[in-house]
Backbone as XML, in Angstrom:
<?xml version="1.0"?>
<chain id="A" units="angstrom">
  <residue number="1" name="UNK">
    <atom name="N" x="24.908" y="-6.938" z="26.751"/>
    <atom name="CA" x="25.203" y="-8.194" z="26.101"/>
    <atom name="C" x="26.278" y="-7.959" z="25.053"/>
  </residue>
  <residue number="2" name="UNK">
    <atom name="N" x="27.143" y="-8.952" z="24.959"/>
    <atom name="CA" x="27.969" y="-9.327" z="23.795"/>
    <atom name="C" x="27.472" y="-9.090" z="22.293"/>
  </residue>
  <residue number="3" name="UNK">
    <atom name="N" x="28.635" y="-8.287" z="21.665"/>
    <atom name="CA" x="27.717" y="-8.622" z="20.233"/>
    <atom name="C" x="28.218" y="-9.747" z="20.063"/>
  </residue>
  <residue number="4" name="UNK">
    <atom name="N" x="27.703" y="-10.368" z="18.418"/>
    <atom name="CA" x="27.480" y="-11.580" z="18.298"/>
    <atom name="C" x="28.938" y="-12.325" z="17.825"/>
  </residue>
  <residue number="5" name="UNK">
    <atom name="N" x="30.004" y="-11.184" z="17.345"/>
    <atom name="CA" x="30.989" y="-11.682" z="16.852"/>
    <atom name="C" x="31.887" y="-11.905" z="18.167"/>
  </residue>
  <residue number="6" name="UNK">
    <atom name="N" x="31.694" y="-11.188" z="18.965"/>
    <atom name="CA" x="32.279" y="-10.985" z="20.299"/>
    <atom name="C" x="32.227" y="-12.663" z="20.832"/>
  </residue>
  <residue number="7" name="UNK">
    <atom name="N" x="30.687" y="-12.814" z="20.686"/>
    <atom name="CA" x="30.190" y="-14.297" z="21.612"/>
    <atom name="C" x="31.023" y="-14.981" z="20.606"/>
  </residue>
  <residue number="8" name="UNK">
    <atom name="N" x="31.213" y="-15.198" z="19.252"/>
    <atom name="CA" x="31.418" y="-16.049" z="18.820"/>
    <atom name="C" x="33.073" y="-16.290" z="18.929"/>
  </residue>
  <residue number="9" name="UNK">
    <atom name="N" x="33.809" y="-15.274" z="19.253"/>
    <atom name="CA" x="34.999" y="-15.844" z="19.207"/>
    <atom name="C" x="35.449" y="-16.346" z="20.693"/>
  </residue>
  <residue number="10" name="UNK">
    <atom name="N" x="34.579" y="-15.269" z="21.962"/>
    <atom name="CA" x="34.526" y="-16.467" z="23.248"/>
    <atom name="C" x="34.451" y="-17.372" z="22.600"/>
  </residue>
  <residue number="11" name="UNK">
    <atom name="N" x="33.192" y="-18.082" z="22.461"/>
    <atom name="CA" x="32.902" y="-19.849" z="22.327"/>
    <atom name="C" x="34.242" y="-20.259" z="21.425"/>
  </residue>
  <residue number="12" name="UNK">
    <atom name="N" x="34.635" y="-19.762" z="20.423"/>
    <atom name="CA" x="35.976" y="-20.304" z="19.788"/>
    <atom name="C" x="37.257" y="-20.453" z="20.318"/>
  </residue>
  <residue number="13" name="UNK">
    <atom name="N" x="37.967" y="-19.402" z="21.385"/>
    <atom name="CA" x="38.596" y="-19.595" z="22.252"/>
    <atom name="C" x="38.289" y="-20.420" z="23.076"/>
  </residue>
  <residue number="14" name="UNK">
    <atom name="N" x="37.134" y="-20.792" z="24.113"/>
    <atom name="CA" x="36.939" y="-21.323" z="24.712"/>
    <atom name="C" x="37.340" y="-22.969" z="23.887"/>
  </residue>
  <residue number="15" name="UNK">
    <atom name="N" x="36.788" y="-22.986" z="23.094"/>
    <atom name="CA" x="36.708" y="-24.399" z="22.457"/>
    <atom name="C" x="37.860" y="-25.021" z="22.591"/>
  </residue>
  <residue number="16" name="UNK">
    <atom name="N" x="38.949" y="-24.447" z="21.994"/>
    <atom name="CA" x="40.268" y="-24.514" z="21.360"/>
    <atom name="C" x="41.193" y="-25.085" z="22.763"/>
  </residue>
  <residue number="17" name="UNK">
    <atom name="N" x="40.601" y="-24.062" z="23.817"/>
    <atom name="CA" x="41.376" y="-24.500" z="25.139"/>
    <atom name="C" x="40.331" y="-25.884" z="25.368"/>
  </residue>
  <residue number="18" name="UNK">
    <atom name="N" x="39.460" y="-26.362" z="25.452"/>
    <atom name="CA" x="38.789" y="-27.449" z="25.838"/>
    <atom name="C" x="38.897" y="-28.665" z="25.135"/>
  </residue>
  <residue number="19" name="UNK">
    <atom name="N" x="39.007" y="-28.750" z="23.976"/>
    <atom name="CA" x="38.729" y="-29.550" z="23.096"/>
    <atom name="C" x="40.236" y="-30.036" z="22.364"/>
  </residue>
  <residue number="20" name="UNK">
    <atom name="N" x="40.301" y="-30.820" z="22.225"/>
    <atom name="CA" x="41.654" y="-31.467" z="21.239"/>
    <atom name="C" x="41.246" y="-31.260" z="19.522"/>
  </residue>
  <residue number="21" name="UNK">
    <atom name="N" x="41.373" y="-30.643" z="19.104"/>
    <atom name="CA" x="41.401" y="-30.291" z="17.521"/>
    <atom name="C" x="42.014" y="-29.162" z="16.958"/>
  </residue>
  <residue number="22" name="UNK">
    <atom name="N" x="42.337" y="-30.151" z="15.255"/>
    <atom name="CA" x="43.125" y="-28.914" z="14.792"/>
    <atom name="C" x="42.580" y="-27.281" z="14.088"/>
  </residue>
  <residue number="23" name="UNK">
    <atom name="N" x="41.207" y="-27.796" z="13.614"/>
    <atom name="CA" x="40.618" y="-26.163" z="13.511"/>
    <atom name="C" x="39.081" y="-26.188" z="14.284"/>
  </residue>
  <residue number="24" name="UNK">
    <atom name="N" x="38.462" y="-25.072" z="14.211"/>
    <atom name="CA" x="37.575" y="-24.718" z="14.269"/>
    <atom name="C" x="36.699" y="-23.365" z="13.545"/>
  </residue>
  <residue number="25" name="UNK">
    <atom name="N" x="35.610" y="-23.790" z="12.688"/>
    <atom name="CA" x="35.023" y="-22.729" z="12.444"/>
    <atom name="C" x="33.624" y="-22.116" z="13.193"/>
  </residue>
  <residue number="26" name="UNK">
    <atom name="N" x="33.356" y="-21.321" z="12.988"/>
    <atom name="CA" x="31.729" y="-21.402" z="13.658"/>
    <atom name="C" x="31.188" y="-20.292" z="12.676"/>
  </residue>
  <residue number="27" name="UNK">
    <atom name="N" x="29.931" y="-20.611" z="12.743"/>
    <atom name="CA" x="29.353" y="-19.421" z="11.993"/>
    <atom name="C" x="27.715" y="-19.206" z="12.585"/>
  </residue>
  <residue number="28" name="UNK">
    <atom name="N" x="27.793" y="-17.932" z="12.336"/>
    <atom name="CA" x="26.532" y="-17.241" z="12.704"/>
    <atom name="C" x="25.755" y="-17.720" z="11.871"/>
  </residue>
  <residue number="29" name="UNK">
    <atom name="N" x="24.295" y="-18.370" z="12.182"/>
    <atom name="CA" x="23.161" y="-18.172" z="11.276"/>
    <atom name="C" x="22.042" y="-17.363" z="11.813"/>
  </residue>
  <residue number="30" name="UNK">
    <atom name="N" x="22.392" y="-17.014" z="12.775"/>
    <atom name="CA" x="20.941" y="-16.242" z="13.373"/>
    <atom name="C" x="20.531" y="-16.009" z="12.664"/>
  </residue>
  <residue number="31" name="UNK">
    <atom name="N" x="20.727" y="-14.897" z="11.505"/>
    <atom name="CA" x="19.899" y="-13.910" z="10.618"/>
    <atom name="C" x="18.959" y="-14.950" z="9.313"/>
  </residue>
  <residue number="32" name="UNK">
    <atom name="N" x="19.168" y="-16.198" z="9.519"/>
    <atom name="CA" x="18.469" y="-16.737" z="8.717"/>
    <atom name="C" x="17.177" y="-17.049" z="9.223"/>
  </residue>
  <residue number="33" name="UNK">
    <atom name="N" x="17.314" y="-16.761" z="10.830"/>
    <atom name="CA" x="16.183" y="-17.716" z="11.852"/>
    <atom name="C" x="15.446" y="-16.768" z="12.343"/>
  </residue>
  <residue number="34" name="UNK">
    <atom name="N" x="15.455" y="-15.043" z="12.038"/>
    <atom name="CA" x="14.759" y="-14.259" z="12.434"/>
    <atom name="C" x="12.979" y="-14.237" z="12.303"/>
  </residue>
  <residue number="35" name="UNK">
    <atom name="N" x="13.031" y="-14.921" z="11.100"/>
    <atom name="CA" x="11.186" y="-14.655" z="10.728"/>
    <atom name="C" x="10.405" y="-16.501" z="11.699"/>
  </residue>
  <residue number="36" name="UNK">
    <atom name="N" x="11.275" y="-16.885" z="12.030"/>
    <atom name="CA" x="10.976" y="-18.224" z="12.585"/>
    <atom name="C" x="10.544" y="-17.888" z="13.999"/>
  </residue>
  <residue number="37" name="UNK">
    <atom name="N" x="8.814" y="-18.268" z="14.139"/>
    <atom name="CA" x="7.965" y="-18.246" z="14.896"/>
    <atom name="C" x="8.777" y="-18.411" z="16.590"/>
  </residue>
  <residue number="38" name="UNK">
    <atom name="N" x="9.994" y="-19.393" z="16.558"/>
    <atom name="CA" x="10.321" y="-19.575" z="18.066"/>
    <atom name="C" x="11.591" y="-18.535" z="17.733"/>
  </residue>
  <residue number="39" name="UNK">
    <atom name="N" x="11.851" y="-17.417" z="17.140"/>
    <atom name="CA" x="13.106" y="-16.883" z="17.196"/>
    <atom name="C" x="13.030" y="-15.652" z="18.404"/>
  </residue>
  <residue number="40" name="UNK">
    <atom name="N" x="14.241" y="-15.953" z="19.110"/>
    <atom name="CA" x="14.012" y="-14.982" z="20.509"/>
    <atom name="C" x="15.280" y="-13.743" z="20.286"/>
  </residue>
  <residue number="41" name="UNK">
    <atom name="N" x="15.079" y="-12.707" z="20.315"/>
    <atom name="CA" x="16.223" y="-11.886" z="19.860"/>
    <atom name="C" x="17.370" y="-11.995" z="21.147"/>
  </residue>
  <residue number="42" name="UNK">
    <atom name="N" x="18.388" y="-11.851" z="20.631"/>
    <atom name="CA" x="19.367" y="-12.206" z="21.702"/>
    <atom name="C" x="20.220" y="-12.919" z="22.275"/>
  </residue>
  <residue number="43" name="UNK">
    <atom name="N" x="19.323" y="-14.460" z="21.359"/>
    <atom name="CA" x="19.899" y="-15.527" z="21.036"/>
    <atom name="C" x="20.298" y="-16.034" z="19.684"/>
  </residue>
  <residue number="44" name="UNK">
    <atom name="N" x="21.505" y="-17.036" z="19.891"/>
    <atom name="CA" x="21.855" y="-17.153" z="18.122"/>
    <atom name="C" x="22.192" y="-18.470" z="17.895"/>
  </residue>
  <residue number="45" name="UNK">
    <atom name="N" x="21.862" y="-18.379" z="16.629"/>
    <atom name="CA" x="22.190" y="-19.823" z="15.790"/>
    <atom name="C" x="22.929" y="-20.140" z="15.197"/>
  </residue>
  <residue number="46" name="UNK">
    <atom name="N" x="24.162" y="-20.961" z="15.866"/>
    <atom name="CA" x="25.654" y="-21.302" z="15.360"/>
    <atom name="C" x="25.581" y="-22.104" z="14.750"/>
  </residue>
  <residue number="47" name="UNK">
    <atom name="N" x="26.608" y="-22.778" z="13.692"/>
    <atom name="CA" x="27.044" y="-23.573" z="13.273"/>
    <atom name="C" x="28.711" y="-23.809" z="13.381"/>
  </residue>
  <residue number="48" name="UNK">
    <atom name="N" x="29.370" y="-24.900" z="14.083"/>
    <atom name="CA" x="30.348" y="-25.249" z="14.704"/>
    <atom name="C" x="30.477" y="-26.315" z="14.041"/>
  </residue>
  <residue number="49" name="UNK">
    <atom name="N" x="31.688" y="-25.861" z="13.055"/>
    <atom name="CA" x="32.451" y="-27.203" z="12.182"/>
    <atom name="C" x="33.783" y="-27.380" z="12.934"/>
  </residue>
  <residue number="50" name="UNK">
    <atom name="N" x="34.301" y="-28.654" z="13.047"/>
    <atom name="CA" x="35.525" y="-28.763" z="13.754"/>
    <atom name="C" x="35.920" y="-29.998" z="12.951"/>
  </residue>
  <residue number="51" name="UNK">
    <atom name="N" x="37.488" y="-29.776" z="13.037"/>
    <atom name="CA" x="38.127" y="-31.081" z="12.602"/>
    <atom name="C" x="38.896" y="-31.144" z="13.861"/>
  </residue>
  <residue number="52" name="UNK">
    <atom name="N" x="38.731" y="-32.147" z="13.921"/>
    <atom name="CA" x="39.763" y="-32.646" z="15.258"/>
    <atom name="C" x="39.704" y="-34.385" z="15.348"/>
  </residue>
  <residue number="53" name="UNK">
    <atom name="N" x="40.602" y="-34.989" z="15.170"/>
    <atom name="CA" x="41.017" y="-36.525" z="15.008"/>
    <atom name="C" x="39.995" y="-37.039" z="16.266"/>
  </residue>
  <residue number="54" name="UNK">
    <atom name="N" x="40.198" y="-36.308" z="17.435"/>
    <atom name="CA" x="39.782" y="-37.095" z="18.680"/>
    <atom name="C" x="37.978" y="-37.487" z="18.467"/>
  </residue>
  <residue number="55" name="UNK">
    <atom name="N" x="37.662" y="-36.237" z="17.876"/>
    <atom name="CA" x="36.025" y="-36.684" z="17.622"/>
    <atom name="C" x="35.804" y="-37.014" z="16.874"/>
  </residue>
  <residue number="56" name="UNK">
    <atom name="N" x="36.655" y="-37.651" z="15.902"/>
    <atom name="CA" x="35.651" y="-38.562" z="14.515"/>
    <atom name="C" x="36.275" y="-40.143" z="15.108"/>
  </residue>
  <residue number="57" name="UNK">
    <atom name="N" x="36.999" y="-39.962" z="16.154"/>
    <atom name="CA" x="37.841" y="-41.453" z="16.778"/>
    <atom name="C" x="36.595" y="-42.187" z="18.011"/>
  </residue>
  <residue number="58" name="UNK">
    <atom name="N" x="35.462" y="-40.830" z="18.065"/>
    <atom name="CA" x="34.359" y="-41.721" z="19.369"/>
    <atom name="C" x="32.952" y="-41.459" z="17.960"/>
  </residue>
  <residue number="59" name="UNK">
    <atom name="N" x="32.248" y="-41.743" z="18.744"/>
    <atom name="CA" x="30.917" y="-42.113" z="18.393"/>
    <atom name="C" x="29.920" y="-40.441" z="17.743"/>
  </residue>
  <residue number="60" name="UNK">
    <atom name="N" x="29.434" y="-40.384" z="17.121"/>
    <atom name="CA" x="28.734" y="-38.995" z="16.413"/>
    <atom name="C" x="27.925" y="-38.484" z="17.781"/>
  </residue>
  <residue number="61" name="UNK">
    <atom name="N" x="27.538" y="-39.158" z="18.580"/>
    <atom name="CA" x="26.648" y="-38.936" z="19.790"/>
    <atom name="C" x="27.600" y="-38.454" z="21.140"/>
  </residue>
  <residue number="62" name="UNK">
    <atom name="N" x="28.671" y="-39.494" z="20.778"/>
    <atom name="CA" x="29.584" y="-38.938" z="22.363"/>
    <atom name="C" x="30.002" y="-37.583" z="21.919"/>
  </residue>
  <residue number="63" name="UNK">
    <atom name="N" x="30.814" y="-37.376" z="20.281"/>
    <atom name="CA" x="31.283" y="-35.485" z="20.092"/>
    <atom name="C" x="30.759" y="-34.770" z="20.390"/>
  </residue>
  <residue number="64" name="UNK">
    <atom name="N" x="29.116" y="-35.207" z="19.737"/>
    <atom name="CA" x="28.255" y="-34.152" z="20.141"/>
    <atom name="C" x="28.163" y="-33.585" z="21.962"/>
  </residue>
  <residue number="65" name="UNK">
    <atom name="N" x="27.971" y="-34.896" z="22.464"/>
    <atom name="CA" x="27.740" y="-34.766" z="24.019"/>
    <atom name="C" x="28.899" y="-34.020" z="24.214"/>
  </residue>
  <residue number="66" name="UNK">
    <atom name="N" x="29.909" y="-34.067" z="24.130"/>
    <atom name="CA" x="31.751" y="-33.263" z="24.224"/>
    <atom name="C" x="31.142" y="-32.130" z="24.030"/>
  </residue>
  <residue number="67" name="UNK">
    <atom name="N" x="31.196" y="-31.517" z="22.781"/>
    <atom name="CA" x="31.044" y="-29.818" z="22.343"/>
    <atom name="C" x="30.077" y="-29.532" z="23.219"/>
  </residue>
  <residue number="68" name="UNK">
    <atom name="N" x="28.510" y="-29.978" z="23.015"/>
    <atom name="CA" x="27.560" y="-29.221" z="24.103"/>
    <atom name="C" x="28.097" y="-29.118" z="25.517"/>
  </residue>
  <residue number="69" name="UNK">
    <atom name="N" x="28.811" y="-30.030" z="26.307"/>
    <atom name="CA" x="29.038" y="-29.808" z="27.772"/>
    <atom name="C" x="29.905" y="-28.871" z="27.699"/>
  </residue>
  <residue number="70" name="UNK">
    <atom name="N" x="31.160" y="-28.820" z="26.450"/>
    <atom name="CA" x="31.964" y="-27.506" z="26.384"/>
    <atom name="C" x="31.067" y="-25.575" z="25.974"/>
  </residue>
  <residue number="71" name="UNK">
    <atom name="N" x="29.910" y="-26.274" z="25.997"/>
    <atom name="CA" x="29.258" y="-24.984" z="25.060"/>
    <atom name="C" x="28.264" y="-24.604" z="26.807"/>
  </residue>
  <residue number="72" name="UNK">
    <atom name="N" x="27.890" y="-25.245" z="27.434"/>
    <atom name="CA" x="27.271" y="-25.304" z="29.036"/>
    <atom name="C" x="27.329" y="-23.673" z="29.084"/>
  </residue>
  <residue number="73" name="UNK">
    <atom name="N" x="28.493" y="-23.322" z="29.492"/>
    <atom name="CA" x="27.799" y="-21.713" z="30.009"/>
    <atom name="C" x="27.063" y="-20.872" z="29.115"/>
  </residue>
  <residue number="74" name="UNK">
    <atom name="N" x="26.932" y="-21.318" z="28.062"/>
    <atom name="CA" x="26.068" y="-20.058" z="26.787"/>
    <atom name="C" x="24.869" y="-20.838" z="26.895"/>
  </residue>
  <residue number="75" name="UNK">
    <atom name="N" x="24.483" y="-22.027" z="26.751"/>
    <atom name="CA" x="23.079" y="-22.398" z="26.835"/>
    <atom name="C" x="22.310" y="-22.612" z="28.236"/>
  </residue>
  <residue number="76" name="UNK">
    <atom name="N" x="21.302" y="-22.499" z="27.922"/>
    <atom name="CA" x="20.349" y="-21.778" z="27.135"/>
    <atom name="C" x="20.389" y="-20.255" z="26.789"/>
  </residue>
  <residue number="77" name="UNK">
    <atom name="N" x="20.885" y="-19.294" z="27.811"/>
    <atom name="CA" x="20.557" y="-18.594" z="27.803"/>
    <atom name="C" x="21.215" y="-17.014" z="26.379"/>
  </residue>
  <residue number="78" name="UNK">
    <atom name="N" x="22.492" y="-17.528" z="25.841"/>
    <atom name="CA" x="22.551" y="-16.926" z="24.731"/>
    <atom name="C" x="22.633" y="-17.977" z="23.450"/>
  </residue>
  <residue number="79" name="UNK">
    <atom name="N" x="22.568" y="-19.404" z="23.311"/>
    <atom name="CA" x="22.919" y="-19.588" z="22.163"/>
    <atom name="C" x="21.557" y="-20.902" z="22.224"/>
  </residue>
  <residue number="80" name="UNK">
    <atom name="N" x="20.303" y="-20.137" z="21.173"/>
    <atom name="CA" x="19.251" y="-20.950" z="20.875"/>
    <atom name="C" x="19.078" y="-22.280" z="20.048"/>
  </residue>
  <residue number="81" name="UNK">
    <atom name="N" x="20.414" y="-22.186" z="19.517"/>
    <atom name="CA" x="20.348" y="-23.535" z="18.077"/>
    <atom name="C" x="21.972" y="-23.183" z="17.930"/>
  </residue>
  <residue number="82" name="UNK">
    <atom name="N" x="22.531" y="-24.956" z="18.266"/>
    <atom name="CA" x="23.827" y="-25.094" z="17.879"/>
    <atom name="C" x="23.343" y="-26.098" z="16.803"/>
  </residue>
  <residue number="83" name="UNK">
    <atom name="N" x="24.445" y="-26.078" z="15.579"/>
    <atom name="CA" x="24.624" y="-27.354" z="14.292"/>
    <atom name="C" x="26.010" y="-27.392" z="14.446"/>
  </residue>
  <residue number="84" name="UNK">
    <atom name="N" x="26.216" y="-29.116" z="14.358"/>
    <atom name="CA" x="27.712" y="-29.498" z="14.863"/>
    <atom name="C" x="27.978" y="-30.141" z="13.968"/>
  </residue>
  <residue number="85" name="UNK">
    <atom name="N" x="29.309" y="-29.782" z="13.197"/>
    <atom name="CA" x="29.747" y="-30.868" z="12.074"/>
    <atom name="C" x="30.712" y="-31.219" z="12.553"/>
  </residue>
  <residue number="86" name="UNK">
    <atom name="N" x="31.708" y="-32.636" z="12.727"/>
    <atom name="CA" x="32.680" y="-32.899" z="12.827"/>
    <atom name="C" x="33.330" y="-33.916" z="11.655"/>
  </residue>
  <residue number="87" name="UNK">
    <atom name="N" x="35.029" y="-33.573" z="11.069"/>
    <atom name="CA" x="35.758" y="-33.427" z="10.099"/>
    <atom name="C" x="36.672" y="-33.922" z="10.880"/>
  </residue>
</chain>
């Protein structure tokens, strides 16, 4: 498996080619979610801030639906908890 910085800049590349916006951050929280009863090692807990005009121009529900179908090949099976801010 990928380490985690590895996965994280896939999913950031990936994004960048998928998505219309001008930045993207993401950040690891796994290590906050370790003592948490459903925490599965192996999997991680992002947080994905993006500014990009096109997703604050649709609905908080359609971006979201956007990023997750762009995020499809990591879930379920490496990324347990995405948090999506859009800017």
């Amino acid at each position: 498996m990928s380490q985690p910085n590895s996965i994280i800049e896939e999913i950031k590349t990936h994004l960048y080619k998928v998505l219309d916006c001008e930045s993207i951050d993401i950040i690891d929280e796994t290590a906050m979610h370790t003592s948490h009863a459903s925490y599965t090692p192996g999997k991680y807990h992002i947080r994905i801030i993006i500014h990009s005009a096109s997703m604050r121009s649709i609905s908080r529900v359609a971006a979201h639906r956007t990023i997750y179908a762009a995020l499809d090949q990591w879930l379920p099976h490496l990324l347990h908890a995405v948090a999506i801010e859009c800017k």
